[in-house]
PDBQT receptor file of N, H, CA, C and O in Angstrom, charges set to zero:
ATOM      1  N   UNK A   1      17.328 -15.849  -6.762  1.00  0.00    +0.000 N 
ATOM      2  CA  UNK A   1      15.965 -15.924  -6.264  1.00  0.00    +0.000 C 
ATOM      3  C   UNK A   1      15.649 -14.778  -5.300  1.00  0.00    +0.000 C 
ATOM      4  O   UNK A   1      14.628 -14.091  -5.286  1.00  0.00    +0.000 OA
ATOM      5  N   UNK A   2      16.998 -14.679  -4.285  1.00  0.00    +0.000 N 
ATOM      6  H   UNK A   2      17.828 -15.237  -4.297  1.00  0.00    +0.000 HD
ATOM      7  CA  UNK A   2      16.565 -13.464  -3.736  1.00  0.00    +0.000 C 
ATOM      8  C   UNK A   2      15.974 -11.849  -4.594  1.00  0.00    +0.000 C 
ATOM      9  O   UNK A   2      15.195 -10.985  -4.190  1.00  0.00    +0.000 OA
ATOM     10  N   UNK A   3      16.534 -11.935  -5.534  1.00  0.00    +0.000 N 
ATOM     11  H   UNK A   3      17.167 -12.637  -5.863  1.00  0.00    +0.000 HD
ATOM     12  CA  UNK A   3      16.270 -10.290  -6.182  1.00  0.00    +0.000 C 
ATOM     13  C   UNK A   3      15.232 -10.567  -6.814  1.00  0.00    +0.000 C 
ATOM     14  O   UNK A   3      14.533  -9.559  -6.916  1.00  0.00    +0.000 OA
ATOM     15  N   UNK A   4      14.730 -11.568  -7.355  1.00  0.00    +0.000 N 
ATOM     16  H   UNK A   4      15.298 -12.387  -7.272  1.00  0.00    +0.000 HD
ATOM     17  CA  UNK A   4      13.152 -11.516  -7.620  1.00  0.00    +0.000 C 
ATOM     18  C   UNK A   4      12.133 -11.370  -6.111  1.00  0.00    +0.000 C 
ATOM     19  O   UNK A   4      11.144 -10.637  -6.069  1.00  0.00    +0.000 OA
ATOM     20  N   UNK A   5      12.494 -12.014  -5.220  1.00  0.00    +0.000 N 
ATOM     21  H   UNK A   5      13.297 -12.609  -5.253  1.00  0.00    +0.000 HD
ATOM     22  CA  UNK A   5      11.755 -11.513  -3.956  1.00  0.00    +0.000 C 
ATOM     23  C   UNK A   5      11.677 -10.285  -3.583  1.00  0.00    +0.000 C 
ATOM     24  O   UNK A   5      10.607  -9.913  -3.103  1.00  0.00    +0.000 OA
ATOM     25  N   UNK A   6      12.824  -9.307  -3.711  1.00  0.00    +0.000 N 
ATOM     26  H   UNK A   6      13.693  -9.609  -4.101  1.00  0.00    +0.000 HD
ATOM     27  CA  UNK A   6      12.803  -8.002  -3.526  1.00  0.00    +0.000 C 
ATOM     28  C   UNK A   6      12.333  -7.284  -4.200  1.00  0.00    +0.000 C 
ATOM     29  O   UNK A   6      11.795  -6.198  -3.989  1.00  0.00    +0.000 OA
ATOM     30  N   UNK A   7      12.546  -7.980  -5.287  1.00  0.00    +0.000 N 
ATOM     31  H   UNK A   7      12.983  -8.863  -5.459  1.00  0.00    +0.000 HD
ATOM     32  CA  UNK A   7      11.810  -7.009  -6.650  1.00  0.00    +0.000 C 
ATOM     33  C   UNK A   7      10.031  -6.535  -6.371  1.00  0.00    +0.000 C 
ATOM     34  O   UNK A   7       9.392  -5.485  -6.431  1.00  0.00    +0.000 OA
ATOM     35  N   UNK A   8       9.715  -8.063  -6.026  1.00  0.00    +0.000 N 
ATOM     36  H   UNK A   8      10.235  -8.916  -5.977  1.00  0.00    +0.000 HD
ATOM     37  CA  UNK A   8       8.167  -8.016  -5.627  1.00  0.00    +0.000 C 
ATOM     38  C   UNK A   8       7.581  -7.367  -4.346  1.00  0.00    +0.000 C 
ATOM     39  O   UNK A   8       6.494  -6.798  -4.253  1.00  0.00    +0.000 OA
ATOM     40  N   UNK A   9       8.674  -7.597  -3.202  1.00  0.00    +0.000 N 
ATOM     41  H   UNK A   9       9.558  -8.060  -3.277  1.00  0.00    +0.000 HD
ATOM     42  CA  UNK A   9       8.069  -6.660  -1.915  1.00  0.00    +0.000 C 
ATOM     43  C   UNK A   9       9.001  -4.786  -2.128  1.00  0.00    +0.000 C 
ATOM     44  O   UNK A   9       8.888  -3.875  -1.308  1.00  0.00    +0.000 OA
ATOM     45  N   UNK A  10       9.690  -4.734  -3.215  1.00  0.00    +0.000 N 
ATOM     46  H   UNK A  10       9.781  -5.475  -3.881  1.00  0.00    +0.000 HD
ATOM     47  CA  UNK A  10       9.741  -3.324  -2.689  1.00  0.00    +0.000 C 
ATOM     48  C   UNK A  10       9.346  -2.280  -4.368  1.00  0.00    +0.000 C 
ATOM     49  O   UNK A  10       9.610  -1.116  -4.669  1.00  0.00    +0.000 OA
ATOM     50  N   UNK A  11       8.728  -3.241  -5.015  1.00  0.00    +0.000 N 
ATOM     51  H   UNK A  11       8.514  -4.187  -4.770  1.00  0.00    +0.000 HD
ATOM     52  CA  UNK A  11       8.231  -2.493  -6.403  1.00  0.00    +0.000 C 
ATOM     53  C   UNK A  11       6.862  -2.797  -6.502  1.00  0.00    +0.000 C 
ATOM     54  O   UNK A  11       6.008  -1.916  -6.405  1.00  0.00    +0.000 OA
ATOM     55  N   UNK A  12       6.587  -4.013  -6.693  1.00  0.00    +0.000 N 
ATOM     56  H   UNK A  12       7.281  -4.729  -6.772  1.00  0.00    +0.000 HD
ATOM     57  CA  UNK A  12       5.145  -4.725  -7.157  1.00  0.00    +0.000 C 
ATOM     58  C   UNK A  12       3.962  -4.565  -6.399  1.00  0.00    +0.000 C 
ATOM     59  O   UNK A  12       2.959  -4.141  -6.974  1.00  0.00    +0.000 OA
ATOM     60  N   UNK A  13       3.918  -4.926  -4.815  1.00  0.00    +0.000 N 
ATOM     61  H   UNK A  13       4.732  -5.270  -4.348  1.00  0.00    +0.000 HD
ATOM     62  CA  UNK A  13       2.890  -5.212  -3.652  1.00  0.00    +0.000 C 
ATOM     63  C   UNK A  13       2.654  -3.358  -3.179  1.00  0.00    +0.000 C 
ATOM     64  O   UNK A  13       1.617  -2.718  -3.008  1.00  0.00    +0.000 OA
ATOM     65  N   UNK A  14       3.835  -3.023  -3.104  1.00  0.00    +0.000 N 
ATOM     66  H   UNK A  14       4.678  -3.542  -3.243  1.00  0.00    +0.000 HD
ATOM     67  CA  UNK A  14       3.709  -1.289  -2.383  1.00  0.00    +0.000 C 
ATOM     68  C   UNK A  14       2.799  -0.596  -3.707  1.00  0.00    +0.000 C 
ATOM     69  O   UNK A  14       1.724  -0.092  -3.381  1.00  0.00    +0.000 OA
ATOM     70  N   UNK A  15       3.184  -0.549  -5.195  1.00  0.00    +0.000 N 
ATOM     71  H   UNK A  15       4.057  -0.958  -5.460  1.00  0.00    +0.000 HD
ATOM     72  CA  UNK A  15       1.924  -0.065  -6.215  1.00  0.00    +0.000 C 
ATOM     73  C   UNK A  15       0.680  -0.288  -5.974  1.00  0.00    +0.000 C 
ATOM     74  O   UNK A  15      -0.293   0.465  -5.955  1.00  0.00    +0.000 OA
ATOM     75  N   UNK A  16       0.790  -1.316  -5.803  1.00  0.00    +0.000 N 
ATOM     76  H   UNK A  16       1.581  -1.928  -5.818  1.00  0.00    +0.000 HD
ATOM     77  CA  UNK A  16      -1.154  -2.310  -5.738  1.00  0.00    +0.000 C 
ATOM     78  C   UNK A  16      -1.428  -1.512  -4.338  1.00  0.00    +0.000 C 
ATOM     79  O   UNK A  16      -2.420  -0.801  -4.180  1.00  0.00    +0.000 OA
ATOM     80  N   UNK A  17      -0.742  -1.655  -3.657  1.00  0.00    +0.000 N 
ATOM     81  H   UNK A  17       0.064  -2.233  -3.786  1.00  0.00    +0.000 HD
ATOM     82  CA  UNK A  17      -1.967  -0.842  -2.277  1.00  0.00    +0.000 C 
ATOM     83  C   UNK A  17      -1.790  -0.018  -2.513  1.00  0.00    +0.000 C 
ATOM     84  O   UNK A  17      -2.899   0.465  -2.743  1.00  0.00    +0.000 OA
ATOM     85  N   UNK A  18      -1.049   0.730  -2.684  1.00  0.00    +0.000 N 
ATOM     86  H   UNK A  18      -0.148   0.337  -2.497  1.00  0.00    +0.000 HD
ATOM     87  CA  UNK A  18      -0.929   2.431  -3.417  1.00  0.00    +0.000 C 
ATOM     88  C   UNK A  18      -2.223   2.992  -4.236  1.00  0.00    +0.000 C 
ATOM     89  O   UNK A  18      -2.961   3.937  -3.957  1.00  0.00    +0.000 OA
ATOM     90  N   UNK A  19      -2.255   1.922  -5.546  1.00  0.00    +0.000 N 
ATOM     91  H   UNK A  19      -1.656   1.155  -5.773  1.00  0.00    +0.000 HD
ATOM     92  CA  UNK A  19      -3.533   2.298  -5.902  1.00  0.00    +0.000 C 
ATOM     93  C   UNK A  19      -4.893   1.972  -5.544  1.00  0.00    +0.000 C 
ATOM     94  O   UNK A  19      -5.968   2.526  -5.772  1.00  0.00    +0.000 OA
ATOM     95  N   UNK A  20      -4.528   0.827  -4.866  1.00  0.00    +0.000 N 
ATOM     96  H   UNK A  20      -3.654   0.377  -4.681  1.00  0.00    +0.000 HD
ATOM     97  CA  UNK A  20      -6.283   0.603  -3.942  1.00  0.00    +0.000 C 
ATOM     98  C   UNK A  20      -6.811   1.420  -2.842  1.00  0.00    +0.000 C 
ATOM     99  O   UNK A  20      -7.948   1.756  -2.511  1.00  0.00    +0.000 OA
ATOM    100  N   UNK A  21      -5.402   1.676  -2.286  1.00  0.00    +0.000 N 
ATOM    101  H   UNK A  21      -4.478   1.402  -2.555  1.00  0.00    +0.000 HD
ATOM    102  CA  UNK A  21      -5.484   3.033  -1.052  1.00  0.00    +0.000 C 
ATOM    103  C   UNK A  21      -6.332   4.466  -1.647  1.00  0.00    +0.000 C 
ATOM    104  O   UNK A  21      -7.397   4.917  -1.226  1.00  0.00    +0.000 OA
ATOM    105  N   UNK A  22      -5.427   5.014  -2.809  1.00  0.00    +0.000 N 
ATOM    106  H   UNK A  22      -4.562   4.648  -3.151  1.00  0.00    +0.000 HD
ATOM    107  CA  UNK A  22      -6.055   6.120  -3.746  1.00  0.00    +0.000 C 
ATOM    108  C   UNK A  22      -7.218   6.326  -4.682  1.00  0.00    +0.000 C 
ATOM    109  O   UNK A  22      -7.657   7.301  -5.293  1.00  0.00    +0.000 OA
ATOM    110  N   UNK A  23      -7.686   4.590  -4.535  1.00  0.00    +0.000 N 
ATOM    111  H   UNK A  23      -7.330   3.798  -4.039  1.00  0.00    +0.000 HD
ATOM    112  CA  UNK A  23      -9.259   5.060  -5.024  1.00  0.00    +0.000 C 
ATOM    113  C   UNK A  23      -9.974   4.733  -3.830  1.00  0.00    +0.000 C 
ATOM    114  O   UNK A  23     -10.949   5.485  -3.813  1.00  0.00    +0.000 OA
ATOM    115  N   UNK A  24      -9.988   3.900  -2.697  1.00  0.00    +0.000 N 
ATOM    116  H   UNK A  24      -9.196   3.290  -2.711  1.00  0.00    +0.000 HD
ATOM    117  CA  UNK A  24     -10.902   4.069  -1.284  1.00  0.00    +0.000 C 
ATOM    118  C   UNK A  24     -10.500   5.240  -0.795  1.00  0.00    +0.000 C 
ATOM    119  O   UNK A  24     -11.479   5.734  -0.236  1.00  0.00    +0.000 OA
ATOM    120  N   UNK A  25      -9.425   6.065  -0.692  1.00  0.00    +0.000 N 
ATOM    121  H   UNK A  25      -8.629   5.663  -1.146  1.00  0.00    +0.000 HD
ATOM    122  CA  UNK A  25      -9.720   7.428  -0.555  1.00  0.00    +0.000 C 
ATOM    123  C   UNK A  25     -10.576   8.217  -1.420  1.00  0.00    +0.000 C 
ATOM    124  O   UNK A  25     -11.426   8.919  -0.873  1.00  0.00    +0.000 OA
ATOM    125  N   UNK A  26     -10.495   8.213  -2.545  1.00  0.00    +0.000 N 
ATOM    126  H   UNK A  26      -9.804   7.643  -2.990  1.00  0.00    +0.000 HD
ATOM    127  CA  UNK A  26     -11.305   9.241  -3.601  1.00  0.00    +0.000 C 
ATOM    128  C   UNK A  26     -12.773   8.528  -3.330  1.00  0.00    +0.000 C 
ATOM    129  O   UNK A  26     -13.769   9.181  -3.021  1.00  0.00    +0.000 OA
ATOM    130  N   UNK A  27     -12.762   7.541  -3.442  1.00  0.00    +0.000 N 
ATOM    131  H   UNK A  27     -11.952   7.011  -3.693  1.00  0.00    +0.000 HD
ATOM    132  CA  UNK A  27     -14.301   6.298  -3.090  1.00  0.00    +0.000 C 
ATOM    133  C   UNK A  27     -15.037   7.154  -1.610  1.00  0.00    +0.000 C 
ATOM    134  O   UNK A  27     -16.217   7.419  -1.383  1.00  0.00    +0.000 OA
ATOM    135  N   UNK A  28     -13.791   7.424  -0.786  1.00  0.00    +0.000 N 
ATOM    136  H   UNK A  28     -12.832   7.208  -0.971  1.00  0.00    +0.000 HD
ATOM    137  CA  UNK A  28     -14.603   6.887   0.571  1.00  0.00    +0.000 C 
ATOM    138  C   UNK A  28     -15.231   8.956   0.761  1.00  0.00    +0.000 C 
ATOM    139  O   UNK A  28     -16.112   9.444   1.469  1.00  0.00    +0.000 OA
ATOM    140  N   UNK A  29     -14.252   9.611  -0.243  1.00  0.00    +0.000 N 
ATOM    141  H   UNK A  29     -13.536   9.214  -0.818  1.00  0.00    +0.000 HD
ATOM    142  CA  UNK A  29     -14.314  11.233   0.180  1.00  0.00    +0.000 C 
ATOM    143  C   UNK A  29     -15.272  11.690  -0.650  1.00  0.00    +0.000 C 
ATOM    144  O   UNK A  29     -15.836  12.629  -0.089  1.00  0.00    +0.000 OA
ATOM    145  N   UNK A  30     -15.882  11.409  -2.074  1.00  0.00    +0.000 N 
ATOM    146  H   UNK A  30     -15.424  10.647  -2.529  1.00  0.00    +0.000 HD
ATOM    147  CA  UNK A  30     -16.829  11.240  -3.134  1.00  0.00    +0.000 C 
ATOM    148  C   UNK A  30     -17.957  10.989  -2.016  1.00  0.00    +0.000 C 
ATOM    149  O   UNK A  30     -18.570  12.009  -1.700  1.00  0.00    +0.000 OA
ATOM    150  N   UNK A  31     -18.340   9.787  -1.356  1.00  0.00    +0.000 N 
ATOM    151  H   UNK A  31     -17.842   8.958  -1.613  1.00  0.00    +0.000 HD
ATOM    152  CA  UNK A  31     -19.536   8.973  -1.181  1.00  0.00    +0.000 C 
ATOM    153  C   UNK A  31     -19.795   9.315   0.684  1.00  0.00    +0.000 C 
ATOM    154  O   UNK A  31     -20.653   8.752   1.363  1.00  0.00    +0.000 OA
ATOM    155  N   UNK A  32     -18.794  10.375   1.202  1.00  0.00    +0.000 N 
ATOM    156  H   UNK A  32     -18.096  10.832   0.650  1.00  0.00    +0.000 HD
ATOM    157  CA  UNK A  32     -18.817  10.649   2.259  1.00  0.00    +0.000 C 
ATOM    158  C   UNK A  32     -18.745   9.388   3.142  1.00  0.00    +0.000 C 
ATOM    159  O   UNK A  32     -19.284   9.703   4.204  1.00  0.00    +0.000 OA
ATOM    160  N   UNK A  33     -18.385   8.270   3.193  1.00  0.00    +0.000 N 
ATOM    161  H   UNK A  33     -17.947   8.015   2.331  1.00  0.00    +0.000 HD
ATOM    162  CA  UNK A  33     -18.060   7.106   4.082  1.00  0.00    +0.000 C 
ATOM    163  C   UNK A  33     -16.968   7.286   4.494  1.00  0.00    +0.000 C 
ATOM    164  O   UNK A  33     -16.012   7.487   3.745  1.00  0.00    +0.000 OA
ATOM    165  N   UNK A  34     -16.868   7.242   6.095  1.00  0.00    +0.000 N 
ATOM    166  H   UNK A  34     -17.645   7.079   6.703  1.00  0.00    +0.000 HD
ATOM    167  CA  UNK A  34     -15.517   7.371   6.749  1.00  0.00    +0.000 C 
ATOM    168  C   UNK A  34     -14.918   6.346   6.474  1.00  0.00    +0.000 C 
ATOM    169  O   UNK A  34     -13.975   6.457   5.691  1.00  0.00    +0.000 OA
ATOM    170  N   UNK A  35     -15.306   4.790   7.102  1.00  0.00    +0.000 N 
ATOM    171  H   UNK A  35     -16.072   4.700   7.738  1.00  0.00    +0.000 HD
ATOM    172  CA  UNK A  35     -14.673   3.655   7.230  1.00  0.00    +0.000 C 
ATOM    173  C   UNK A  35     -14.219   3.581   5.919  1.00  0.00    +0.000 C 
ATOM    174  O   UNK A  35     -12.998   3.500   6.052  1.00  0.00    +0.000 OA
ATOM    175  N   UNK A  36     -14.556   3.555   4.354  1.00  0.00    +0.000 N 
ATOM    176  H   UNK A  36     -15.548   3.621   4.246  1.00  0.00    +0.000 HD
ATOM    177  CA  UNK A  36     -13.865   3.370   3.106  1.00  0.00    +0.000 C 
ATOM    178  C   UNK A  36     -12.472   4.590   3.314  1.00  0.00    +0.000 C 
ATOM    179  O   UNK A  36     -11.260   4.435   3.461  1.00  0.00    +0.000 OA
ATOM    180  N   UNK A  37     -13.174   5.552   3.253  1.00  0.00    +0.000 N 
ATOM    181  H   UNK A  37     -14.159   5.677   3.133  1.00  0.00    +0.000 HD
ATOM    182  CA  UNK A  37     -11.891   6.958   3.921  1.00  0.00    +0.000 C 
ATOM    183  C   UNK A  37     -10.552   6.438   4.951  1.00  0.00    +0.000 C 
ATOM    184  O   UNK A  37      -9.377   6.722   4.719  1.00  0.00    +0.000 OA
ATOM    185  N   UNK A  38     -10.898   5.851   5.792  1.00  0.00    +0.000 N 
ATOM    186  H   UNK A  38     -11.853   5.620   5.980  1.00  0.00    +0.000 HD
ATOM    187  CA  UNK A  38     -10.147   5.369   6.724  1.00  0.00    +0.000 C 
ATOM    188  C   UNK A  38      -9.092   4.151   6.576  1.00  0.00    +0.000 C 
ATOM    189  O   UNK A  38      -8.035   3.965   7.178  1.00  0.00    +0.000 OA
ATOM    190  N   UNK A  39      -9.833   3.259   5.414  1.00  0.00    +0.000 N 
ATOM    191  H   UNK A  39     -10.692   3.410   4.924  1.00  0.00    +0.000 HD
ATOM    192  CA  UNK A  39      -9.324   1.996   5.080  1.00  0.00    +0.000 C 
ATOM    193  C   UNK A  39      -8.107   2.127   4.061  1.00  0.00    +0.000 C 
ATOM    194  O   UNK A  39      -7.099   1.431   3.942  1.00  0.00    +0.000 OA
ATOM    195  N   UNK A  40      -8.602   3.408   3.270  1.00  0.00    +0.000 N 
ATOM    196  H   UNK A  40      -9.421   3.973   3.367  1.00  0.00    +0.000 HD
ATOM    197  CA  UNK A  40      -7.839   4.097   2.159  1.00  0.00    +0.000 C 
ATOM    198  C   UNK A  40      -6.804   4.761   2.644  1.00  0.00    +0.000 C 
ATOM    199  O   UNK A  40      -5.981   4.804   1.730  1.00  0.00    +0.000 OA
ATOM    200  N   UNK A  41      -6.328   5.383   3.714  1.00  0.00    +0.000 N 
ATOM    201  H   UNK A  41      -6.997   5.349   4.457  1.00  0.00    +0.000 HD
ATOM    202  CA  UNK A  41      -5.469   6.034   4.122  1.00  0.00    +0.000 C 
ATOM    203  C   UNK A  41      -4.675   5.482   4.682  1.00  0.00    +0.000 C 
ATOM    204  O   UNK A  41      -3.512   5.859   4.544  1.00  0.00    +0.000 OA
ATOM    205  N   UNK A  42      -5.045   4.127   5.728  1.00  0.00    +0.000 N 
ATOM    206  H   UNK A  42      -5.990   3.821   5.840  1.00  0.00    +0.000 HD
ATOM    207  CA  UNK A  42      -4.307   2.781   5.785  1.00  0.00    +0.000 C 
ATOM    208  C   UNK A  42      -3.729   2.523   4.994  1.00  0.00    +0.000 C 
ATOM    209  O   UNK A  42      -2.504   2.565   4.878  1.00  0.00    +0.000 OA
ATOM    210  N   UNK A  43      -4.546   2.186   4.259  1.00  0.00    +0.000 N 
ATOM    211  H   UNK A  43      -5.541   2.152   4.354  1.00  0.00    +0.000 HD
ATOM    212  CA  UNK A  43      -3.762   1.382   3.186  1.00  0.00    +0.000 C 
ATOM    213  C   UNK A  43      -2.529   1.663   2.353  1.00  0.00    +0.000 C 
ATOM    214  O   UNK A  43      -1.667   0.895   1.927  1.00  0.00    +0.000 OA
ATOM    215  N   UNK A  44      -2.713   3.244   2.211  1.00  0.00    +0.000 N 
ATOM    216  H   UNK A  44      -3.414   3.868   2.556  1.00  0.00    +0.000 HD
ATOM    217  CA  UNK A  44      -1.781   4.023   1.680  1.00  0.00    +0.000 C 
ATOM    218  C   UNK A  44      -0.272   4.492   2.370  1.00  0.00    +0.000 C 
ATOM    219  O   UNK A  44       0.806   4.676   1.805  1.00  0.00    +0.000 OA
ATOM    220  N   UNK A  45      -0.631   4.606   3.782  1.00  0.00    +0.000 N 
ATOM    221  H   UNK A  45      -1.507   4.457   4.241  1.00  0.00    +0.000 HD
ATOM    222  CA  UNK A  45       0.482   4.627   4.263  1.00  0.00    +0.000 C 
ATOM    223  C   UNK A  45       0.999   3.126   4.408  1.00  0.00    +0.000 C 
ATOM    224  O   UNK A  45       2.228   3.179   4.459  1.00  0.00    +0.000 OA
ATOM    225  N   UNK A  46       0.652   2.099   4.475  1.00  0.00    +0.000 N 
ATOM    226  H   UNK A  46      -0.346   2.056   4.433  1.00  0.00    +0.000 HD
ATOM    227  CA  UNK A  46       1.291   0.520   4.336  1.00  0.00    +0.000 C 
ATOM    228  C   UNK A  46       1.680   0.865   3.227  1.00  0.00    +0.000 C 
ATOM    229  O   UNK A  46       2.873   1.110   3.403  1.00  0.00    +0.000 OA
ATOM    230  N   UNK A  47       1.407   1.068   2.043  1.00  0.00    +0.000 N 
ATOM    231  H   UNK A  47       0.438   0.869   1.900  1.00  0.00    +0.000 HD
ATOM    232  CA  UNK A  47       2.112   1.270   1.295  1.00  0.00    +0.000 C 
ATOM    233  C   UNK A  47       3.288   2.022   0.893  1.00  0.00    +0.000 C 
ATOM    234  O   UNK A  47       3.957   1.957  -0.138  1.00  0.00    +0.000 OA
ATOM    235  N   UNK A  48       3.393   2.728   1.896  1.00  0.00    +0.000 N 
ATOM    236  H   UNK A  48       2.849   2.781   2.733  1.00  0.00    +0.000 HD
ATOM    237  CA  UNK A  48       4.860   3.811   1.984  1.00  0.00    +0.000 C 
ATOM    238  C   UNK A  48       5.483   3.285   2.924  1.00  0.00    +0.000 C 
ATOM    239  O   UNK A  48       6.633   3.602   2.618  1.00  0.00    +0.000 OA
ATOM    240  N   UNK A  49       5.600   2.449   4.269  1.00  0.00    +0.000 N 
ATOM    241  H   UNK A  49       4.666   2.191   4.518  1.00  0.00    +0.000 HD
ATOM    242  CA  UNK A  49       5.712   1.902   4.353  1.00  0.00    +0.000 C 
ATOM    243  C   UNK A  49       6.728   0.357   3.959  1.00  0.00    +0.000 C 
ATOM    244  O   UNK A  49       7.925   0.071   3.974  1.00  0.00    +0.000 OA
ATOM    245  N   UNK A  50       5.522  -0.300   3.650  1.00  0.00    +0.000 N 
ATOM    246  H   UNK A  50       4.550  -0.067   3.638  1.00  0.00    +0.000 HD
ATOM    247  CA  UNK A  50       6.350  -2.062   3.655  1.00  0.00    +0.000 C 
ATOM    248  C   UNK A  50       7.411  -1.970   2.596  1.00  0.00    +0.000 C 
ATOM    249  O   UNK A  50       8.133  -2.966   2.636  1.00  0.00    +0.000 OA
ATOM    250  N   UNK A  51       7.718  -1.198   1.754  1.00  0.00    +0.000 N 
ATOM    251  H   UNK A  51       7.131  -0.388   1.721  1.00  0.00    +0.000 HD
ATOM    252  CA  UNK A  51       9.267  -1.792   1.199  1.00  0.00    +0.000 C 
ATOM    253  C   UNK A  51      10.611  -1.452   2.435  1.00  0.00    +0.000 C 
ATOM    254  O   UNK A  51      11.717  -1.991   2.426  1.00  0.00    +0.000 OA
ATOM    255  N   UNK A  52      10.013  -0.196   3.649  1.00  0.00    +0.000 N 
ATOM    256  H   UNK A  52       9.114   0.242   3.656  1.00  0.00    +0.000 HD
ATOM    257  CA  UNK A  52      11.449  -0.474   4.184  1.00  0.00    +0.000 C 
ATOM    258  C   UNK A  52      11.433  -1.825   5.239  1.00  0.00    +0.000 C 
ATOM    259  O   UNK A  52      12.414  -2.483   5.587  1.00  0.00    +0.000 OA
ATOM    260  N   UNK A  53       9.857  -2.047   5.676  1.00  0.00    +0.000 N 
ATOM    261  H   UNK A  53       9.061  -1.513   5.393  1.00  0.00    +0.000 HD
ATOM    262  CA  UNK A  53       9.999  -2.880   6.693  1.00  0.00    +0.000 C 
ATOM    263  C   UNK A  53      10.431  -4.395   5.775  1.00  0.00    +0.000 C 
ATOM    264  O   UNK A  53      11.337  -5.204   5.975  1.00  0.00    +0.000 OA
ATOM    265  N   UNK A  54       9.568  -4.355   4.928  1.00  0.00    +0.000 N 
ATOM    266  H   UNK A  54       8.832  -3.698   4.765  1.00  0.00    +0.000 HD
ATOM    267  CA  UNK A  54       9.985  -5.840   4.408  1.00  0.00    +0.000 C 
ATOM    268  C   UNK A  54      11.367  -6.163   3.756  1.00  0.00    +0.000 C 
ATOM    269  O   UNK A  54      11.859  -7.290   3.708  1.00  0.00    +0.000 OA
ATOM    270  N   UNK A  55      11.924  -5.023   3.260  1.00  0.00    +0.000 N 
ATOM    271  H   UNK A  55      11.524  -4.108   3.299  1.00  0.00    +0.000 HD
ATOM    272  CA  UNK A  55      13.358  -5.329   2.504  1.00  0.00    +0.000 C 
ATOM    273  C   UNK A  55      14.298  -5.239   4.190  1.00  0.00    +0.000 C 
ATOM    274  O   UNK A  55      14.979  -6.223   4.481  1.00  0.00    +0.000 OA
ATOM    275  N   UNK A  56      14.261  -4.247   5.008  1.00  0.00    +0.000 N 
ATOM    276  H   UNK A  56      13.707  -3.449   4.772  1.00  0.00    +0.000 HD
ATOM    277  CA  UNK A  56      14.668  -4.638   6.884  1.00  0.00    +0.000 C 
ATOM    278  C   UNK A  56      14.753  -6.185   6.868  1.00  0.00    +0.000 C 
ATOM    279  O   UNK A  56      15.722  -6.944   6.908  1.00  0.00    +0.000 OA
ATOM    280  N   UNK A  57      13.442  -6.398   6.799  1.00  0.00    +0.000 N 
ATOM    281  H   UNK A  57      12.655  -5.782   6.766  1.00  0.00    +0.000 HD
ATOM    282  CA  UNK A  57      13.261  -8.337   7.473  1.00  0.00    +0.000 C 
ATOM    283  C   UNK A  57      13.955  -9.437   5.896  1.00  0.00    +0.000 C 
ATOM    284  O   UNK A  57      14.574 -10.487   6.067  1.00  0.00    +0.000 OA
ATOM    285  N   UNK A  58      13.800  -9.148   5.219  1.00  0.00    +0.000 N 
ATOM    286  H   UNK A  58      13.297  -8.295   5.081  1.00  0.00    +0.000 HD
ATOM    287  CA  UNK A  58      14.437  -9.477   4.068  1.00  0.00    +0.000 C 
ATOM    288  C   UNK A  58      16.360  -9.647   3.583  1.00  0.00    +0.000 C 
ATOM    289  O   UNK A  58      17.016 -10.589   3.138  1.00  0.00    +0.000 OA
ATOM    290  N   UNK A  59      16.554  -8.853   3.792  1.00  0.00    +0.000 N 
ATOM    291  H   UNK A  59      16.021  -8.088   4.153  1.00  0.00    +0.000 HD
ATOM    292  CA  UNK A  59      18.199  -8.352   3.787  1.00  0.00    +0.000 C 
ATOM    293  C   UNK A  59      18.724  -8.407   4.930  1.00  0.00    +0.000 C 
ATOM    294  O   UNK A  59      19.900  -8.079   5.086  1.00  0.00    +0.000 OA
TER     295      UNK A  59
């Protein structure tokens, strides 16, 4: 059970904000909105990010 948990916080969850990060960036730099810009770059670095913090608290 554990390696399906890992599987999901250090493959599955880090993609998905990865790509939601990389279109509110392209979204927020297209439409000149900072806050979408801002939310996107967040997001993107959480996504580089949470596989070491969560597999850390995990393992």
């Amino acid at each position: 059970m554990a390696i399906i948990g890992t599987t999901i916080f250090s493959h599955i969850i880090p993609v998905i904000f990865g790509f939601f990060g990389l279109l509110l960036i392209i979204s927020g730099i297209l439409d000149e909105n900072n806050p979408k810009l801002g939310l996107g770059i967040v997001l993107f670095l959480a996504a580089c990010a949470f596989p070491y913090v969560a597999l850390h608290a995990l393992i």
